[in-house]
RODO-2510 file (C-alpha; in nm, 4 decimals, decimal comma):
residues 448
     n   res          X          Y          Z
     1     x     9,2329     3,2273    -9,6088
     2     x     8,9685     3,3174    -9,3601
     3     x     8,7394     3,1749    -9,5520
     4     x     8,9059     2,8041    -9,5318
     5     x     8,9645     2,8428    -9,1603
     6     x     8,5526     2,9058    -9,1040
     7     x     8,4581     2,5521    -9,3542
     8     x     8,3178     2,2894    -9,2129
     9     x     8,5199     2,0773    -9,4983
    10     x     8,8445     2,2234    -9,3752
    11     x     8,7333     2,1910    -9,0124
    12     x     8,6642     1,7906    -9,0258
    13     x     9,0017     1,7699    -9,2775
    14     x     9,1989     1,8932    -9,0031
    15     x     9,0673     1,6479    -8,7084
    16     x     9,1845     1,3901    -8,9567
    17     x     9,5089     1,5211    -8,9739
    18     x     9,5404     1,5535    -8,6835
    19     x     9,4234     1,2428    -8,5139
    20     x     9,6592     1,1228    -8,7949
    21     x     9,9523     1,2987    -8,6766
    22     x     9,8631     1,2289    -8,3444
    23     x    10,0050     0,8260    -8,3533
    24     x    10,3572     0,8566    -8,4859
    25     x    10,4235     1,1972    -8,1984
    26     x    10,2673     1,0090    -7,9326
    27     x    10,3731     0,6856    -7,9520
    28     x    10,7568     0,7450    -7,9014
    29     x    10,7058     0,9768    -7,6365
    30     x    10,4386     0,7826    -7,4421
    31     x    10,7205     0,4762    -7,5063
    32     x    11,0224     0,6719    -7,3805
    33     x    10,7792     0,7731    -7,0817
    34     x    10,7214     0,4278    -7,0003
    35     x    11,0562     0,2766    -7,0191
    36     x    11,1922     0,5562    -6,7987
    37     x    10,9185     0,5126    -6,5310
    38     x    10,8693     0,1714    -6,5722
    39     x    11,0749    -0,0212    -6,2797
    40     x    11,3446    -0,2874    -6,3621
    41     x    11,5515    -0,5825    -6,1705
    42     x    11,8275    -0,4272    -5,9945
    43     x    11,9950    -0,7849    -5,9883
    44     x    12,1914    -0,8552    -6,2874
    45     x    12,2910    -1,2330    -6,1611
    46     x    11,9832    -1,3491    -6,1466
    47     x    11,8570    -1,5408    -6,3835
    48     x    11,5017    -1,5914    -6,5222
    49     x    11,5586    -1,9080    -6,7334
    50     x    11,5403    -2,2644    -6,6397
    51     x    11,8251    -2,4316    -6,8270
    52     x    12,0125    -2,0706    -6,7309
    53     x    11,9136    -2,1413    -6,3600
    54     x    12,0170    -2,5221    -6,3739
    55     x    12,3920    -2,4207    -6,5132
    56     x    12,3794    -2,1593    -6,2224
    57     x    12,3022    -2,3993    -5,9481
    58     x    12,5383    -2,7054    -6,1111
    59     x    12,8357    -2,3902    -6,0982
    60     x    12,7834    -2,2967    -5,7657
    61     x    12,7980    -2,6823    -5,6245
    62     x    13,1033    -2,7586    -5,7871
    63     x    13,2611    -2,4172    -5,6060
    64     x    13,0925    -2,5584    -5,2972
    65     x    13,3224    -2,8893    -5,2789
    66     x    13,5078    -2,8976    -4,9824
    67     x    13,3355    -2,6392    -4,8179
    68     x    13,2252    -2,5998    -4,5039
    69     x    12,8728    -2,5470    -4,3666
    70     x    12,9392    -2,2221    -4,3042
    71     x    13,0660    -2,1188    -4,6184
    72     x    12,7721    -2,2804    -4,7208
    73     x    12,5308    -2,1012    -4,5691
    74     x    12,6824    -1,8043    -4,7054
    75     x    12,6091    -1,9086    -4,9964
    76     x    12,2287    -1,9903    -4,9562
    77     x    12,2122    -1,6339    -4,7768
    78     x    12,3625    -1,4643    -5,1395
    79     x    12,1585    -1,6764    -5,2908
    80     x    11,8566    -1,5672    -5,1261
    81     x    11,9507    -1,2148    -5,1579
    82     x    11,9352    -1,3078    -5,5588
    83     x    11,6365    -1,5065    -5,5275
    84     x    11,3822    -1,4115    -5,2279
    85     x    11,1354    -1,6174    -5,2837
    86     x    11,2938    -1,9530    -5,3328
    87     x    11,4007    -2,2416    -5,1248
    88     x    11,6875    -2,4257    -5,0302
    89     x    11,8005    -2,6594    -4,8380
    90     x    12,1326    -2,8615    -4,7752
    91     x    12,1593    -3,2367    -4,7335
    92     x    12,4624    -3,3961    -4,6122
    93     x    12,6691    -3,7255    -4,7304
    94     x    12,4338    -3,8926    -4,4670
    95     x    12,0745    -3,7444    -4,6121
    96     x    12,0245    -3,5205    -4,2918
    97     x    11,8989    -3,2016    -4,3827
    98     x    12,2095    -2,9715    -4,2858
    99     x    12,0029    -2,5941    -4,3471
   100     x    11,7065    -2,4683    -4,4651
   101     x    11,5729    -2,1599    -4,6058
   102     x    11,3390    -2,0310    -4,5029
   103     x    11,2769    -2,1457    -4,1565
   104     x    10,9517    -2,2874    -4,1727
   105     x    11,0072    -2,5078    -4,4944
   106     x    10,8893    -2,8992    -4,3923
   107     x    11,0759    -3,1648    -4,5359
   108     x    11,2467    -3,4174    -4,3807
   109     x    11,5069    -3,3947    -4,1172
   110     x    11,6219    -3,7122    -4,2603
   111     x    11,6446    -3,8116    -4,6281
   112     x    11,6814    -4,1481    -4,7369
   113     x    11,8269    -4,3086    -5,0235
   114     x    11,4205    -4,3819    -5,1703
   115     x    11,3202    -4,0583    -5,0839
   116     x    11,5616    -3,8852    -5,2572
   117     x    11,4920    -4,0866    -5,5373
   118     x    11,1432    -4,0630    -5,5283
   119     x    11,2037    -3,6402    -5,4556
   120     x    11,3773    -3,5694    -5,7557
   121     x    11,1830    -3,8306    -5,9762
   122     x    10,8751    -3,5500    -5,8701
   123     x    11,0167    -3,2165    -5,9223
   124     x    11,2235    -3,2701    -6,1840
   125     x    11,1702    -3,1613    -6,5843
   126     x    10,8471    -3,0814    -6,7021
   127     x    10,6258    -2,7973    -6,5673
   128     x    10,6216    -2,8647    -6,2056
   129     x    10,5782    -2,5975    -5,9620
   130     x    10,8222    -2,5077    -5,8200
   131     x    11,0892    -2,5424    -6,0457
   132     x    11,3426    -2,7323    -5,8620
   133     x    11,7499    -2,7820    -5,8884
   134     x    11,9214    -3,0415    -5,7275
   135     x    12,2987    -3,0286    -5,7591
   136     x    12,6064    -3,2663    -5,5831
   137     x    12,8444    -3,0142    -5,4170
   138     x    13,2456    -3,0785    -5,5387
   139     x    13,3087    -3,3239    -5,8287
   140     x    13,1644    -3,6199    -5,6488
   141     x    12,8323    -3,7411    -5,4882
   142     x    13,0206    -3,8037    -5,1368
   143     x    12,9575    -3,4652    -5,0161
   144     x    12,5483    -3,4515    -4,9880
   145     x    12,3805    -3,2294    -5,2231
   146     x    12,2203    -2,8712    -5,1966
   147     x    11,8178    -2,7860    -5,3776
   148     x    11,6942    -2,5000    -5,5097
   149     x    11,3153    -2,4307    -5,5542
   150     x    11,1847    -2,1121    -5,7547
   151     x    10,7803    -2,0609    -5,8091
   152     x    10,7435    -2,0501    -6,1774
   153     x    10,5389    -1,7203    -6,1342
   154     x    10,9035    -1,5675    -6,0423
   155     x    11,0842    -1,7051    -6,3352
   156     x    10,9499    -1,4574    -6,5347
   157     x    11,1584    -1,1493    -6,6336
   158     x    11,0484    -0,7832    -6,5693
   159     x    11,1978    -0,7469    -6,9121
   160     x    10,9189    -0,9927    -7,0529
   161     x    10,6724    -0,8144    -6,8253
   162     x    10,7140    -0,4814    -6,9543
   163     x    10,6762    -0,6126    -7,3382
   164     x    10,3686    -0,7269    -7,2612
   165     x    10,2514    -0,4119    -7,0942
   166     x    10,3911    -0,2000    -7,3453
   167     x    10,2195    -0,4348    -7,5929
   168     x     9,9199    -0,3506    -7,3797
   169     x    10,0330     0,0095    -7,3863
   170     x    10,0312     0,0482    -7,7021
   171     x     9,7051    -0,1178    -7,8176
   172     x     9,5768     0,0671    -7,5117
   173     x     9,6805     0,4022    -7,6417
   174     x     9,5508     0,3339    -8,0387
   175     x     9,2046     0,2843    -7,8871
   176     x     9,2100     0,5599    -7,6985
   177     x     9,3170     0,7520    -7,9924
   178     x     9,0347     0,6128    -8,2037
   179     x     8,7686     0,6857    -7,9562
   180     x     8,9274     1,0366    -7,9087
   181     x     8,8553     1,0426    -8,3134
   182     x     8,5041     0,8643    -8,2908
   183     x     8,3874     1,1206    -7,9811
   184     x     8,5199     1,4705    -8,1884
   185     x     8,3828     1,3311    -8,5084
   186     x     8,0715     1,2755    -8,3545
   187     x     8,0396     1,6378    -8,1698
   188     x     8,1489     1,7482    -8,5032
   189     x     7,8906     1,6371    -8,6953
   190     x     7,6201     1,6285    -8,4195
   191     x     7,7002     2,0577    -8,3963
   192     x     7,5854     2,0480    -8,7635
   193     x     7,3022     1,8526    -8,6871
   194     x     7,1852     2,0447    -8,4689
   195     x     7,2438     2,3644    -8,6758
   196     x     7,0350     2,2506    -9,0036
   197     x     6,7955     2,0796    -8,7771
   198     x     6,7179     2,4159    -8,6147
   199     x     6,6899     2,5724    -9,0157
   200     x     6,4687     2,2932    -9,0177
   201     x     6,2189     2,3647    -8,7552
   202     x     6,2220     2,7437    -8,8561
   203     x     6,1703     2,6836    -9,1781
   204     x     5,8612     2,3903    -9,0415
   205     x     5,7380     2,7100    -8,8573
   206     x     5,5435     2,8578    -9,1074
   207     x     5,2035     2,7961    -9,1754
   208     x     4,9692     2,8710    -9,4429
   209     x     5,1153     3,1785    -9,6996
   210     x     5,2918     3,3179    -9,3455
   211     x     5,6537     3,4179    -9,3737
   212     x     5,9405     3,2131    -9,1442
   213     x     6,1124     3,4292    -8,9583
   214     x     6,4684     3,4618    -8,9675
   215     x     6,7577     3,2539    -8,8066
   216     x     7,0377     3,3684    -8,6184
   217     x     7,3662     3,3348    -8,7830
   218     x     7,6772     3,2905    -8,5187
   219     x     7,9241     3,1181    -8,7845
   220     x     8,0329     3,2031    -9,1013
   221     x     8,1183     2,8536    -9,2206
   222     x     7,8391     2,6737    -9,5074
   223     x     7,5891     2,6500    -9,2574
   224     x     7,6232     2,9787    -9,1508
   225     x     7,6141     3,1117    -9,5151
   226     x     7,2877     2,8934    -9,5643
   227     x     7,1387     3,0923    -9,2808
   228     x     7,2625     3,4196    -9,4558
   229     x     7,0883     3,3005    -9,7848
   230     x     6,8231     3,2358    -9,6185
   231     x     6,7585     3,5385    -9,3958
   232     x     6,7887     3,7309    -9,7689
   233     x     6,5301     3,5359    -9,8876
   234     x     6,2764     3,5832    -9,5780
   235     x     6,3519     3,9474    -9,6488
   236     x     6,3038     3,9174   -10,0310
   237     x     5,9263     3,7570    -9,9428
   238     x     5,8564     3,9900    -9,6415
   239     x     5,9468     4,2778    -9,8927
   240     x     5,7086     4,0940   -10,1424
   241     x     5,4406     4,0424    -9,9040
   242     x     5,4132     4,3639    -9,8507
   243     x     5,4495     4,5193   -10,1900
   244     x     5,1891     4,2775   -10,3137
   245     x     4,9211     4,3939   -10,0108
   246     x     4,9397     4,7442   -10,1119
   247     x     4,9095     4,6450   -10,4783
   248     x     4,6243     4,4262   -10,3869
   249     x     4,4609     4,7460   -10,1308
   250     x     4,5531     4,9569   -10,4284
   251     x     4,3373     4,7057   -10,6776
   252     x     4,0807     4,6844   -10,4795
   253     x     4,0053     5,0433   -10,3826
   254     x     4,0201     5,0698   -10,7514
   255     x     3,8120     4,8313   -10,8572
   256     x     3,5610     4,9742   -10,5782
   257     x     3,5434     5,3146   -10,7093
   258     x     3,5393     5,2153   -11,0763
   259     x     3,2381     5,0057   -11,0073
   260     x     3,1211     5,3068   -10,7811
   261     x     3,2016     5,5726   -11,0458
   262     x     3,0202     5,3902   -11,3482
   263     x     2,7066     5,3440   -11,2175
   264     x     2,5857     5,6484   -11,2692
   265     x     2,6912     5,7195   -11,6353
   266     x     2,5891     5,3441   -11,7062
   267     x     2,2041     5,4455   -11,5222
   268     x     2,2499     5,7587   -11,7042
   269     x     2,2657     5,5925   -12,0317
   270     x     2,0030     5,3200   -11,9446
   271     x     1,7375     5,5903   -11,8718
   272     x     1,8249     5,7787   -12,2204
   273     x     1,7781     5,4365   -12,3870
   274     x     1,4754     5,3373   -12,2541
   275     x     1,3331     5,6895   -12,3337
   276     x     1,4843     5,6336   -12,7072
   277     x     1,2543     5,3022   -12,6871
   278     x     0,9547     5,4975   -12,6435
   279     x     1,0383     5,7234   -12,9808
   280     x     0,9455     5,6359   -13,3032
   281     x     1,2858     5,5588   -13,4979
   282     x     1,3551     5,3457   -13,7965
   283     x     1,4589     4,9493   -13,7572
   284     x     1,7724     5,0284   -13,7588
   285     x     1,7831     5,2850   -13,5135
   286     x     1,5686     5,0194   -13,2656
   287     x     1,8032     4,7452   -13,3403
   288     x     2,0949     5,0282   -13,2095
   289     x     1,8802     5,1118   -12,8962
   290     x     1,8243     4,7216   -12,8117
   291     x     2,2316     4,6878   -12,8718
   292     x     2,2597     4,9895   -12,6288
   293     x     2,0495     4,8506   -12,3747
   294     x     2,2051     4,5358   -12,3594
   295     x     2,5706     4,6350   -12,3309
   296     x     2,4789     4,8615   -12,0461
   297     x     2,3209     4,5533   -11,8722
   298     x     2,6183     4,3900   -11,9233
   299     x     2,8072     4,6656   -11,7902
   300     x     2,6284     4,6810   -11,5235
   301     x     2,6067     4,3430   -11,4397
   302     x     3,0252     4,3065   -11,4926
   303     x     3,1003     4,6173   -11,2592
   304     x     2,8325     4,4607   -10,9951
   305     x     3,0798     4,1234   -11,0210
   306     x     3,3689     4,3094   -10,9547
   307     x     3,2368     4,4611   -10,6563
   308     x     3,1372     4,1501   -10,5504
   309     x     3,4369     4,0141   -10,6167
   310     x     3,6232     4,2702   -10,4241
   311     x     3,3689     4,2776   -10,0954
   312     x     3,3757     3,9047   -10,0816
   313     x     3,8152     3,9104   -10,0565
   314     x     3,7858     4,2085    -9,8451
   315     x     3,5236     3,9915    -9,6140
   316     x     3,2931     4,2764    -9,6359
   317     x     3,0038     4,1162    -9,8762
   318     x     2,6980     4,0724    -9,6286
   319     x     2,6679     3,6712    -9,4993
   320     x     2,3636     3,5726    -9,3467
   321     x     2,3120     3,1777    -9,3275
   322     x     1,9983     3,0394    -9,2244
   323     x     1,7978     2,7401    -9,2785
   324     x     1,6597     2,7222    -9,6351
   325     x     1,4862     2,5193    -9,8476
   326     x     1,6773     2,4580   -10,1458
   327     x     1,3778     2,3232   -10,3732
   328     x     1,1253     2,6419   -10,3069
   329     x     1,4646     2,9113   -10,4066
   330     x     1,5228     2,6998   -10,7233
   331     x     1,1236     2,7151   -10,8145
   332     x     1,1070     3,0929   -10,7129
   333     x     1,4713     3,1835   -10,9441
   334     x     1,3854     2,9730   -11,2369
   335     x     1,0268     3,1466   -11,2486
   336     x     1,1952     3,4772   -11,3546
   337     x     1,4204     3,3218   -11,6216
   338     x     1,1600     3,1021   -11,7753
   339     x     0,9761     3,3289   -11,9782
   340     x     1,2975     3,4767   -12,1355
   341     x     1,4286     3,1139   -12,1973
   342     x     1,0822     3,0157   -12,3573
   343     x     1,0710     3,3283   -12,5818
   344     x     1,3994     3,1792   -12,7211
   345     x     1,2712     2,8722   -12,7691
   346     x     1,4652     2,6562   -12,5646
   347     x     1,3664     2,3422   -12,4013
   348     x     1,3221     2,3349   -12,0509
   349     x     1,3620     2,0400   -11,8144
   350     x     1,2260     2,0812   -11,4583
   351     x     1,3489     1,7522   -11,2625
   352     x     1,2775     1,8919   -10,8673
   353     x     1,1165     1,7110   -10,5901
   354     x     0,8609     1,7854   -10,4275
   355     x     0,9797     1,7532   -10,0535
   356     x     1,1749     1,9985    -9,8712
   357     x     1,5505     1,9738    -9,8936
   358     x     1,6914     2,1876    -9,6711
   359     x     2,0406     2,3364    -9,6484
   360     x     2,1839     2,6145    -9,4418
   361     x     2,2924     2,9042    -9,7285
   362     x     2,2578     3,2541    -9,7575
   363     x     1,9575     3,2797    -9,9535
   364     x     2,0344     3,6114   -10,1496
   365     x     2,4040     3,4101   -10,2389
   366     x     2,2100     3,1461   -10,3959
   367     x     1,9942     3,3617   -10,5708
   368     x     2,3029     3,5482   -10,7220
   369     x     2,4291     3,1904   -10,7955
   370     x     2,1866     3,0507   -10,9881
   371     x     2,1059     3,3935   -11,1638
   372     x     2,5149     3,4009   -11,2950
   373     x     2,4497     3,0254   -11,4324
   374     x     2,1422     3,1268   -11,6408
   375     x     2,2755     3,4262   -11,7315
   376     x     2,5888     3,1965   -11,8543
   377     x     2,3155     2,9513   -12,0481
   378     x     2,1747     3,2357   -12,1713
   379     x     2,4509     3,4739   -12,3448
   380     x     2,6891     3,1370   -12,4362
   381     x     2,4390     2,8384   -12,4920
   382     x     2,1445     3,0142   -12,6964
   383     x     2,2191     2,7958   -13,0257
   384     x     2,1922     2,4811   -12,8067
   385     x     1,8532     2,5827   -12,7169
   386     x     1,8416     2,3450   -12,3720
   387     x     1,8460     2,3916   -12,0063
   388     x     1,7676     2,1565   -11,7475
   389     x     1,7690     2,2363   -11,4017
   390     x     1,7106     1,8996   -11,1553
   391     x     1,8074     1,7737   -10,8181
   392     x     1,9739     1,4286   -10,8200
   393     x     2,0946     1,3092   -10,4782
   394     x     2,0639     1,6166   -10,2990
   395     x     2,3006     1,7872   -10,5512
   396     x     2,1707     2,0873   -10,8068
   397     x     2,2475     2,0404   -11,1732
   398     x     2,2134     2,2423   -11,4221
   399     x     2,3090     2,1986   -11,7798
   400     x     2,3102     2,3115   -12,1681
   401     x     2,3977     2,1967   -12,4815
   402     x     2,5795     2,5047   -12,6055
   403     x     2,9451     2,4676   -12,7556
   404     x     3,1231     2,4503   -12,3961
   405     x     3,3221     2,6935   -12,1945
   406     x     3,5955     2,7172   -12,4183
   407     x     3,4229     2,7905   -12,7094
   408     x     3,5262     3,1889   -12,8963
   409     x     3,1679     3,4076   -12,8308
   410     x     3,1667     3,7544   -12,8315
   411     x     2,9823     3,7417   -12,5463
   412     x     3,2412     3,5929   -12,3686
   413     x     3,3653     3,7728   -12,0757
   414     x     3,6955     3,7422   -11,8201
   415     x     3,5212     3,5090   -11,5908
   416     x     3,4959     3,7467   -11,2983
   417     x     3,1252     3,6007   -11,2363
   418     x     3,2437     3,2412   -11,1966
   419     x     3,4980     3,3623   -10,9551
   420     x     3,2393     3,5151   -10,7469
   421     x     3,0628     3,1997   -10,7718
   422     x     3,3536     3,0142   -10,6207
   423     x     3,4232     3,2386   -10,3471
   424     x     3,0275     3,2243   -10,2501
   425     x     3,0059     2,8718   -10,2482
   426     x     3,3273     2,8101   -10,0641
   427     x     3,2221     3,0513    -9,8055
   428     x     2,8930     2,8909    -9,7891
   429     x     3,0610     2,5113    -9,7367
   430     x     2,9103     2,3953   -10,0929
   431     x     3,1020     2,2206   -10,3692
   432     x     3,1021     2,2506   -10,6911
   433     x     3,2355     2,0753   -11,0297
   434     x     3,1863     2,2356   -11,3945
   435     x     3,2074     1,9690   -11,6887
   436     x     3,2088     2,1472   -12,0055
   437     x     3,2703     1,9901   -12,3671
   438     x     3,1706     2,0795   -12,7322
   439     x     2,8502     1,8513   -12,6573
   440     x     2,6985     2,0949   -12,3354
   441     x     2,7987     2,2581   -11,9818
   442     x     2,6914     2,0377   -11,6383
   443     x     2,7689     2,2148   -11,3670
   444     x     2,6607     2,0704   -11,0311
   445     x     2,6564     2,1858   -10,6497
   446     x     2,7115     1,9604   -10,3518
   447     x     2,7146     2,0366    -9,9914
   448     x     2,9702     1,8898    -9,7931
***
C-alpha cells in the first residue's frame, strides 16, 4: 500500500480523479451558493413582458373610468412604486396634459388630435425605445387617456439575468477547473522533469573513465528508485575501480620484479653459453648451444618489453624529446641490422632522402621502435626474404613479404612489443597503421 501511495502513476491517477470528481461536488454547491446570494425583484406585480405590460396598462384604464384625478394620481404613484424608471403622463378628454411623472418629462401641455396621432403612430409596436402604452381610461374614449413608457433595458427580468450569469457561472467555473487541472498537471510533470533532468546532468558529469557521483534520493516513488539503482551502481564501479587499481599495482609490481628477478639467471645462462661456444662439442651439441643462446635473447628481450611496458603505464619510462633528424636515426639503426639481414639473404630496399627531415622524438624511443620492427621482419618474415625501409611523404615505411601477422610461427610471441610500440608512439604524437596480409606486413609512421 505504501508503495502505491509513493508512484508517480498513482500520484497523476489521482489528480484525474479528482479534478474529475471535482465538477459534479462543485457545481451544485457553487449553484445553491449563487441562487441564495444572488438578489431578486421584490415586486411580484410587475411585469417584464410587453404584451404582459400592455394587458396591465389596458386593466388598469378600464378601473380608472370615472375616476377622479386624484384617484388617478394614486395610481401613477403605485405605479411608479412598481415601475421607477418609467413615465407617465395623463391627458384629459380635451388633450391637456392632466400629470406627469416625473417632473421634468417635456411633452406638450397641450395635445392635439394630429399629435396624438402622429405620437402613438411613433412609439407604438416594433422595437422602439421606450416601450410605450397608451390606454383610454373607462369603456369609452371620452375620458382622455393615460401613457406608460418603460426603457427596454428595464424590461428585462432579474430572473433572465441570473440565467445568463449562472450560464456565465458555470462556463466560468469549468475553465477554472480545467486550468486548475492544466497548472497541477504541469507542476506535476515539470517536478519530474526536473528530477531526471538533474540524473541527467550527474550522470553528464563524468568525464573520461571517472566515476559520477551519487544523487540524492528524497522520494521513494520510480524516480526515486532510479536514483537508488543508480547510487548501487556508482558503488558497484567505485568498488570496481578500486579493486581493478590494486590488481593493476599488484600486476605491475609483478611484472617489475619478474623482469627484475630473471635477469640474472637469464645473464647467468648467457655467459655459460657463450663459454660452451668456445668448447669443442659435436654438431649437435653446437646446434643446442645456438638454440640456448637464442631463447635467452628472446627472454631477455620479452622481460625488457614488459618492463617497458609497465614503466611506460606507470609514466616512469624516461622521455626526452628533442629535435631529430629522422633520416640520419633510420641510416644509423638499419646499419646494425643489415649485415644480419644480408647473411640471410634477404633483399634490401633503401628508399631515404637525402635532406634532413626533422621531427621532435625521443631518439632512444625510436631506436627501440625501429629495432622491435626488424626484430618482427626478422623472427616472422625470414621465408619472404624482403625488407624495405623508405620515406614517402614524410612518413616511414617499412615492409616484408613474410606470411602476415596472423600467420601460426613458433616464434610468435603475445604481442607485448607492439604494445610498447603503441604506447611510445602515442606518447611521442606519431601515428601509426599496420597492414598485414598473406602477401607481406607495411607498417607505416606518420606524425600528426
Amino acid at each position: 500500500m505504501k508503495k502505491l501511495r509513493q508512484s508517480l502513476l498513482i500520484q497523476y491517477v489521482l489528480i484525474i480523479l479528482v479534478a474529475t470528481m471535482f465538477i459534479p461536488i462543485t457545481v451544485p454547491a457553487l449553484s445553491i451558493l449563487f441562487f441564495n446570494f444572488t438578489p431578486e425583484d421584490d415586486s411580484s406585480d410587475r411585469y417584464y413582458n410587453g404584451t404582459d405590460i400592455e394587458q396591465m396598462w389596458s386593466s388598469t384604464a378600464k378601473e380608472l373610468g370615472g375616476a377622479t384625478e386624484e384617484q388617478i394620481r394614486d395610481k401613477f404613484l403605485e405605479m411608479k412604486g412598481i415601475y421607477p424608471e418609467a413615465s407617465l403622463y395623463f391627458i384629459d378628454e380635451e388633450g391637456q396634459n392632466r400629470l406627469k411623472y416625473p417632473e421634468s418629462l417635456e411633452i406638450p401641455q397641450h395635445w392635439s388630435a394630429s399629435y396624438a396621432v402622429d405620437f402613438m403612430k411613433k412609439n407604438r409596436g416594433g422595437e422602439v425605445d421606450p416601450f410605450t402604452v397608451v390606454s383610454f381610461i373607462g369603456d369609452d374614449q371620452g375620458e382622455g387617456f393615460i401613457v406608460l413608457q418603460i426603457p427596454r433595458s428595464d424590461m428585462v427580468s432579474p430572473s433572465s439575468i441570473n440565467g445568463e450569469l449562472y450560464n456565465y457561472f458555470i462556463i466560468g467555473t469549468f475553465i477554472l477547473i480545467l486550468i486548475g487541472f492544466i497548472v497541477i498537471s504541469t507542476l506535476f510533470f515539470y517536478r519530474i522533469r526536473k528530477r531526471l533532468l538533474h540524473l541527467q546532468k550527474v550522470m553528464d558529469t563524468s568525464e573520461g573513465n571517472s566515476i559520477p557521483s551519487a544523487v540524492e534520493v528524497k522520494h521513494q516513488d520510480e524516480i526515486g528508485r532510479l536514483g537508488q539503482s543508480f547510487n548501487r551502481m556508482v558503488e558497484e564501479l567505485e568498488t570496481g575501480r578500486k579493486r581493478e587499481q590494486e590488481e593493476e599495482k599488484l600486476r605491475k609490481e609483478l611484472i617489475a620484479n619478474l623482469s627484475h628477478d630473471l635477469r640474472t639467471p637469464l645473464t647467468t645462462i648467457r655467459g655459460h653459453a657463450y663459454r660452451l661456444k668456445k668448447e669443442s662439442l659435436s654438431e649437435d651439441g653446437q646446434e643446442s648451444v645456438d638454440l640456448i643462446d637464442e631463447k635467452v635473447n628472446f627472454m631477455a628481450e620479452l622481460m625488457e618489453n614488459l618492463l617497458s611496458y609497465t614503466l611506460l603505464h606507470a609514466g616512469k619510462y624516461p622521455y626526452h624529446p628533442e629535435e631529430v633528424d629522422i633520416v640520419r636515426l633510420i641510416r644509423t639503426s638499419f646499419a646494425g641490422w643489415y649485415p644480419i639481414f644480408e647473411n640471410m639473404k634477404f633483399k634490401i630496399e633503401l628508399e631515404i632522402p637525402d635532406e634532413r627531415i626533422v621531427w621532435n622524438i625521443d631518439p632512444q624511443w625510436f631506436h627501440r621502435i625501429l629495432d622491435n620492427f626488424f626484430q618482427n621482419v626478422y623472427r616472422h618474415a625470414g621465408n619472404g626474404r624482403y625488407v624495405g625501409i623508405k620515406i614517402e611523404n614524410r612518413s616511414v615505411i617499412i615492409e616484408d613479404r613474410g606470411p602476415g601477422m596472423s600467420a601460426q610461427s613458433g616464434k610468435k610471441g603475445a604481442g607485448v612489443g607492439l604494445s610498447v610500440v603503441s604506447l611510445m608512439l602515442k606518447e611521442m604524437q606519431l601515428n601509426w597503421d599496420i597492414d598485414t596480409s598473406e602477401q607481406g606486413t607495411t607498417m607505416k609512421i606518420t606524425p600528426k
